[in-house]
C-alpha positions in Angstrom: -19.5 27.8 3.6 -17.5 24.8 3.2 -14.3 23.2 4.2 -11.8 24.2 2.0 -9.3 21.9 2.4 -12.1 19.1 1.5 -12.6 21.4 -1.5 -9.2 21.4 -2.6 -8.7 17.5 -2.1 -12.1 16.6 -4.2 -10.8 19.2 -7.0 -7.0 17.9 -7.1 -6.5 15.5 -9.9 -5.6 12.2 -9.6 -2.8 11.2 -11.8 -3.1 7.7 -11.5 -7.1 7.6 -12.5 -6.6 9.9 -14.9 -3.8 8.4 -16.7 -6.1 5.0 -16.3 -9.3 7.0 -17.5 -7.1 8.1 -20.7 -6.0 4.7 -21.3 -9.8 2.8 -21.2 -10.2 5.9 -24.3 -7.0 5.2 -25.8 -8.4 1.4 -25.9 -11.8 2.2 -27.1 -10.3 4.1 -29.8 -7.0 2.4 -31.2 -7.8 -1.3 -29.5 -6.7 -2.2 -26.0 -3.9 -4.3 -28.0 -2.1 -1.5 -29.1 -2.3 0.0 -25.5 0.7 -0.5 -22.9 -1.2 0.5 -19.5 1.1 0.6 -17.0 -1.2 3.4 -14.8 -2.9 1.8 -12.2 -2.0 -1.2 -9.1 -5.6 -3.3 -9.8 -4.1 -7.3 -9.2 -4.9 -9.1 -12.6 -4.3 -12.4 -11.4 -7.8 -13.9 -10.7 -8.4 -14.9 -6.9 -7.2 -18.3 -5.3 -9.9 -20.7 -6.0 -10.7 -21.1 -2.5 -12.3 -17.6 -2.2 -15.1 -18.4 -5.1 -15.7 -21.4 -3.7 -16.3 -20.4 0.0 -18.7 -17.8 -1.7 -20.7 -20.2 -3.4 -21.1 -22.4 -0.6 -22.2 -19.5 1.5 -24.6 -18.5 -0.9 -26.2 -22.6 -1.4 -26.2 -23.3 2.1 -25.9 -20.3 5.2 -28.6 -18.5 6.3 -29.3 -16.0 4.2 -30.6 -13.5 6.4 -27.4 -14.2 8.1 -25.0 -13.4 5.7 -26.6 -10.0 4.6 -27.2 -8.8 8.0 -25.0 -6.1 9.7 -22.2 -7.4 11.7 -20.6 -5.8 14.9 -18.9 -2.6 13.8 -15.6 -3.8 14.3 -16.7 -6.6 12.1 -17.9 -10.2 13.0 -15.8 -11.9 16.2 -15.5 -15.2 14.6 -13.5 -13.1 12.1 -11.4 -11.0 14.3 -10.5 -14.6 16.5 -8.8 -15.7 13.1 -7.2 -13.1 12.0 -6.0 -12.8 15.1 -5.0 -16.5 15.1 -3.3 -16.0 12.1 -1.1 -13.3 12.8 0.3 -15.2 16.3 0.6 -18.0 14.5 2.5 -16.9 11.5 4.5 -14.0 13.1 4.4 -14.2 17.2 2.2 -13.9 20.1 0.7 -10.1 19.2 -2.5 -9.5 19.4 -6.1 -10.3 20.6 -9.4 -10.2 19.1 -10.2 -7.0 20.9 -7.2 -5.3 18.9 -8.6 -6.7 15.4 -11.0 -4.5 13.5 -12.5 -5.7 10.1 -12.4 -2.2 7.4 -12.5 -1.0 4.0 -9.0 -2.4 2.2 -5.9 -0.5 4.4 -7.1 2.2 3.5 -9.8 2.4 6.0 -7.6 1.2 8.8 -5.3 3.9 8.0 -7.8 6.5 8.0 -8.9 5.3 11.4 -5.8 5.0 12.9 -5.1 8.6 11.7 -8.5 9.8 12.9 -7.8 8.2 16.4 -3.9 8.8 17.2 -3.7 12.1 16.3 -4.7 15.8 17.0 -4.2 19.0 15.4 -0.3 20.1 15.3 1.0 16.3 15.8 3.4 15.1 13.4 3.4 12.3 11.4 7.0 11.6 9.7 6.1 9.7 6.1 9.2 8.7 3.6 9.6 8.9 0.2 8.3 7.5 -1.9 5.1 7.3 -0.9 1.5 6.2 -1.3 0.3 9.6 -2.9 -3.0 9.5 -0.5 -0.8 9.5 2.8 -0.9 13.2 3.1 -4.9 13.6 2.5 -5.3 11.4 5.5 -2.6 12.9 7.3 -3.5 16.7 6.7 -7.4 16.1 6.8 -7.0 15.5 10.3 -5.5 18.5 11.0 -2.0 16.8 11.9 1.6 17.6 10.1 3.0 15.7 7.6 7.0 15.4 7.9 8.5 14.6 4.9 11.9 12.6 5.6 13.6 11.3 2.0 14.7 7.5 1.8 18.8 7.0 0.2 18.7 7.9 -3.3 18.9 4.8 -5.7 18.4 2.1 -3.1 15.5 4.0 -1.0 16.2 2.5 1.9 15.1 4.3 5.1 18.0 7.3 5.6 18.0 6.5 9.5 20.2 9.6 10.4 17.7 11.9 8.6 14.8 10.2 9.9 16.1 10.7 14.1 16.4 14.0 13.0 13.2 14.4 12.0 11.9 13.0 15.4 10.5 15.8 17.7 8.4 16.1 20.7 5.6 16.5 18.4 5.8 13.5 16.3 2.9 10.9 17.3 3.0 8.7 14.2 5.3 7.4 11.9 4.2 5.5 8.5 6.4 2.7 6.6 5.0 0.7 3.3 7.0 -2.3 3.4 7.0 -4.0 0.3 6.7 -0.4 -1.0 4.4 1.1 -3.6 5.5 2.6 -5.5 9.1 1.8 -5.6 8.9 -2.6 -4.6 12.0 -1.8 -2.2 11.4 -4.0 1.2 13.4 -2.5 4.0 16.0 -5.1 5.6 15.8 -6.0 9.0 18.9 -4.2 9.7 16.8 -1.2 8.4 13.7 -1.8 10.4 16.4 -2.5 13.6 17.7 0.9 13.3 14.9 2.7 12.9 12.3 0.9 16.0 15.5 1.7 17.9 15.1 5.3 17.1 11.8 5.1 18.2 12.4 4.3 21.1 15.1 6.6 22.2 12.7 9.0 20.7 9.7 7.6 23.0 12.3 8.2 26.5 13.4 11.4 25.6 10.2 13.2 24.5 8.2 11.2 27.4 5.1 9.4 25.1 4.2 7.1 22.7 5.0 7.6 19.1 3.4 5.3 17.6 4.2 2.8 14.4 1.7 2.6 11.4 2.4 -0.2 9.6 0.6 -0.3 6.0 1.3 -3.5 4.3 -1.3 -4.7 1.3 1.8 -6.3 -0.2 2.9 -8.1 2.3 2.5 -11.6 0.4 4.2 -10.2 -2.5 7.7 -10.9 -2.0 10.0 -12.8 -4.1 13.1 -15.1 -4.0 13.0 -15.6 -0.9 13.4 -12.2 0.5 12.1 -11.3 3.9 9.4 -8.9 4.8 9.6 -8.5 8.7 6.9 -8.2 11.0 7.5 -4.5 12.6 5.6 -6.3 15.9 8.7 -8.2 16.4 10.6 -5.4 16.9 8.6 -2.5 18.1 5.7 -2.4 20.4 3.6 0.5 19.9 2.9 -0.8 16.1 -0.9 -1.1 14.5 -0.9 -2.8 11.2 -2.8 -1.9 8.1 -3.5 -4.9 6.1 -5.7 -5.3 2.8 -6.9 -8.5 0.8 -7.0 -6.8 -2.2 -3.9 -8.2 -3.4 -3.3 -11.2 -1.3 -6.4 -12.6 -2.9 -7.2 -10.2 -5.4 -10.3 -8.5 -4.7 -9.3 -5.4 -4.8 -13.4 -4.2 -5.3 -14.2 -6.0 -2.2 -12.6 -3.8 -0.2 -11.7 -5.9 2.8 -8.6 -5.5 5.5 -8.5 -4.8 9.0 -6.5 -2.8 11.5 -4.5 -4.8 14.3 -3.4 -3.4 17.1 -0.4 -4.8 19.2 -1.6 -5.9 22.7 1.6 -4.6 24.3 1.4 -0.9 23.0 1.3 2.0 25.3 -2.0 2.7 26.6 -3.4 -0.5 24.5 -6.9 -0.2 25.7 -7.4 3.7 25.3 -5.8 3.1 21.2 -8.5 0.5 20.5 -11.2 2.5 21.7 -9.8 5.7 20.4 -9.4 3.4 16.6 -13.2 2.5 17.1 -14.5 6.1 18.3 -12.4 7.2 14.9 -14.4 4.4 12.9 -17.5 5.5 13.9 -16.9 9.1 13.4 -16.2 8.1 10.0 -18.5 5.7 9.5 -15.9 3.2 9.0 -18.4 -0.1 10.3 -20.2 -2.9 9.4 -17.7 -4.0 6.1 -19.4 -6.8 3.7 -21.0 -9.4 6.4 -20.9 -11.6 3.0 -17.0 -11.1 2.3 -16.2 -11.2 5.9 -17.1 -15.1 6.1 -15.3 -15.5 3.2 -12.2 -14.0 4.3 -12.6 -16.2 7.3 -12.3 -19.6 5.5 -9.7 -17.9 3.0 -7.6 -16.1 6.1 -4.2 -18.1 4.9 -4.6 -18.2 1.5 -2.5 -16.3 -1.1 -3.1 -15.4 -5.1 -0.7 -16.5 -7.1 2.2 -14.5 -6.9 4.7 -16.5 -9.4 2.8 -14.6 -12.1 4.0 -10.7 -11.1 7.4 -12.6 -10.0 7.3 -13.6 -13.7 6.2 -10.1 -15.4 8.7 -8.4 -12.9 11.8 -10.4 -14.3 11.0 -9.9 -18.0 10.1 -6.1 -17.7 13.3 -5.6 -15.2 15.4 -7.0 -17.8 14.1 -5.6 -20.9 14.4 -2.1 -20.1 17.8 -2.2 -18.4 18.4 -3.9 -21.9 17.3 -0.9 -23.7 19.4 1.1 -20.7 16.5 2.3 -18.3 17.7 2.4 -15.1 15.3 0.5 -12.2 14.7 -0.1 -8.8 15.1 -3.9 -8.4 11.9 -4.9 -6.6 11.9 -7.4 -4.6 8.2 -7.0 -3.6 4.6 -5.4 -4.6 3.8 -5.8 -8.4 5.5 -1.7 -9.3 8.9 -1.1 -10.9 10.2 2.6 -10.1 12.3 3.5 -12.9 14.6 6.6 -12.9 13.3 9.2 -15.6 15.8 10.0 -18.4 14.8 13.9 -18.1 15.3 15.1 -15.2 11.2 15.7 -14.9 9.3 12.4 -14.9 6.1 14.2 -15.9 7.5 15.4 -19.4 9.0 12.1 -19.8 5.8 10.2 -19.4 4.0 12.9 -21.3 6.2 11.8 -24.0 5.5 8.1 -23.2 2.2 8.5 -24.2 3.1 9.0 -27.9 3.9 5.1 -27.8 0.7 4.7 -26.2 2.8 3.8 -22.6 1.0 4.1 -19.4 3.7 5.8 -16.9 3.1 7.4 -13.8 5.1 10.6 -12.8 7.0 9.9 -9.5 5.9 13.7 -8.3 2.9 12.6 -6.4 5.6 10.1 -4.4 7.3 12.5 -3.6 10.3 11.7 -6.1 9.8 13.6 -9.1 12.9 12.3 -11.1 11.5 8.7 -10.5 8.3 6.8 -12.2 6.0 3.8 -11.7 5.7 1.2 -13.8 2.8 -0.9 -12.5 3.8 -4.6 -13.9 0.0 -6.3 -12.8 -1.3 -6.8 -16.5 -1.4 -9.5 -18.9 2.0 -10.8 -19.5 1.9 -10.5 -23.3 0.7 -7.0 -22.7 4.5 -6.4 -21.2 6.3 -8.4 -24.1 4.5 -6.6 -26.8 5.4 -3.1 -24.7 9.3 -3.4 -25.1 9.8 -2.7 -29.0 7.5 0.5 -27.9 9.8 1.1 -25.0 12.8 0.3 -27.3 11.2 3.8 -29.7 10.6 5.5 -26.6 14.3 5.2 -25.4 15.9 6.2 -29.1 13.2 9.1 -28.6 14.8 10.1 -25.3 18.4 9.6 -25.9 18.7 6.5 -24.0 22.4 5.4 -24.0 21.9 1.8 -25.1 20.0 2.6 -27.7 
């Protein structure tokens, strides 16, 4: 009577909202001070100024039929022209307006993409660790999710495993650059090697292959370190970008898809992207929130404060002789589990009231996420309870 695989995916439990959902009753019970909630990637940092103040105006002085009104599906042009804008300016002549479409966080514009570039029996190669969501989208569609594992300890892409996961079937490849869950931003040397790939692949199997490009973090990156533009080096790209953390609004759920003007059959992806969005009913995001993001297009939270909880927490628990990740993006520290089964270990977390998340649903089950976007305080008053946990666990420093 109904589809079961929709079944299954509605029924499977979410670690991440469930560890959050036991945390808010953890906090109701014992006080949210004596809680270390680590579960879920919500941006704390309250939004750039600019983006309560471009509300505000819109609110005193546009029309206000206009500003509730439905927009063009793909969202409003004035919109699309800047985004558009933006991204040549910033990164190189890549796209037009007619390639921009406005959607729900990255989310949507990964769905969409999904929904458009592939059919039943495709491939789509995904590495690990990865957003736990990538294979619902992938497998909803019908399409084959290939699992290729990044180099242990560093996860950076394996590039000889990944060309050999390349076959005639594959039509999409997905990278998460800075990376959730691990923070890990693939070099350029990495990105080099692995476009190039691609396009051997593309000659020898005869078609497109197509690079999906998911990058809400792309403004979180610190010291200097580069996150590069996968346009710049590979033409059949489509990027999936979100606002929820560049300007945390994560509840507004505003991004877009972009599409690179030069990719194979260019016109037939954006129409097959928009066919996708209205199958879905991906259209007509926040009219409100899309004039917004218009005037806020350049601006960016601030992202000194994760740099700041990222540099305590990174050395506190090697301190206590965790072994991490060093991130050098997103607001997530992926720490190595000191059982050889993440889930027992952050079952046993919880007796210190710590927030972990089990690496399984990434794809790396002897890893975990810490997600460092809280209060500051809240990760200075976690360490002595890290510190117990560690003695608990046998941690060698301690």
């Amino acid at each position: 009577m109904f589809a079961q695989n929709l079944i299954d995916y509605g029924r499977k439990p979410n670690v991440i909202r469930d560890l959050s959902a036991y945390a808010g009753a953890r906090k109701a019970q014992i006080g949210p001070e004596n809680v270390f909630d680590f579960s879920i990637g919500s941006p704390n940092v309250p939004p750039p100024p600019e983006v309560h103040a471009a509300m505000l105006d819109l609110l005193q002085h546009a029309d206000p039929v206009a500003i509730h009104s439905y927009t063009p599906a793909p969202g409003l042009m004035s919109l699309r022209q800047t985004i558009a804008a933006s991204i040549n300016r910033r990164f190189g002549d890549h796209v037009d307006a007619s390639g921009i479409f406005v959607t729900a966080g990255a989310s949507g514009a990964i769905a969409m993409a999904l929904k458009g570039l592939t059919q039943p029996g495709d491939e789509v190669i995904i590495f690990t660790p990865h957003y736990m969501e990538y294979l619902i989208y992938v497998e909803a569609y019908g399409a084959k999710a290939v699992i290729v594992k990044s180099l242990p300890d560093t996860f950076q892409l394996d590039l000889p495993a990944f060309e050999a996961a390349l076959t005639e079937k594959t039509r999409v490849v997905i990278l998460n650059s800075p990376n959730n869950p691990s923070g890990v931003i693939y070099t350029r040397e990495t990105i080099q090697g692995l476009t190039d790939a691609m396009k051997a692949a593309e000659a020898k199997f005869g078609h497109p292959i197509y690079l999906l490009s998911d990058e809400p973090y792309r403004e979180l990156a610190y010291d200097g370190v580069e996150v590069p533009y996968l346009m710049d080096f590979y033409d059949d790209t489509l990027v999936c970008y979100s606002y929820s953390k560049t300007l945390s609004i994560p509840g507004e759920r505003m991004g877009y898809l972009a599409i690179c003007r030069r990719c194979a059959a260019y016109e037939d992806v954006v129409d097959v992207c928009s066919g996708a969005a209205r199958a879905l009913g991906h259209i007509c995001t926040s009219n409100l929130y899309q004039r917004v993001i218009e005037r806020c297009v350049d601006v960016v939270a601030d992202v000194d404060y994760y740099k700041r909880n990222r540099d305590v927490l990174v050395k506190g628990l090697e301190d206590l002789g965790f072994t991490c990740v060093h991130p050098d993006g997103a607001f997530y520290l992926f720490m190595k589990s000191p059982w050889p089964d993440s889930m027992a270990f952050c079952e046993k977390a919880k007796e210190y009231e710590l927030m972990l998340v089990p690496g399984h649903d990434f794809g790396v089950p002897e890893y975990l996420r810490v997600s460092y976007c809280v209060d500051h305080e809240t990760i200075v008053r976690s360490l002595p309870a890290f510190a117990r946990l560690a003695q608990a666990c046998g941690v060698s420093k301690v």
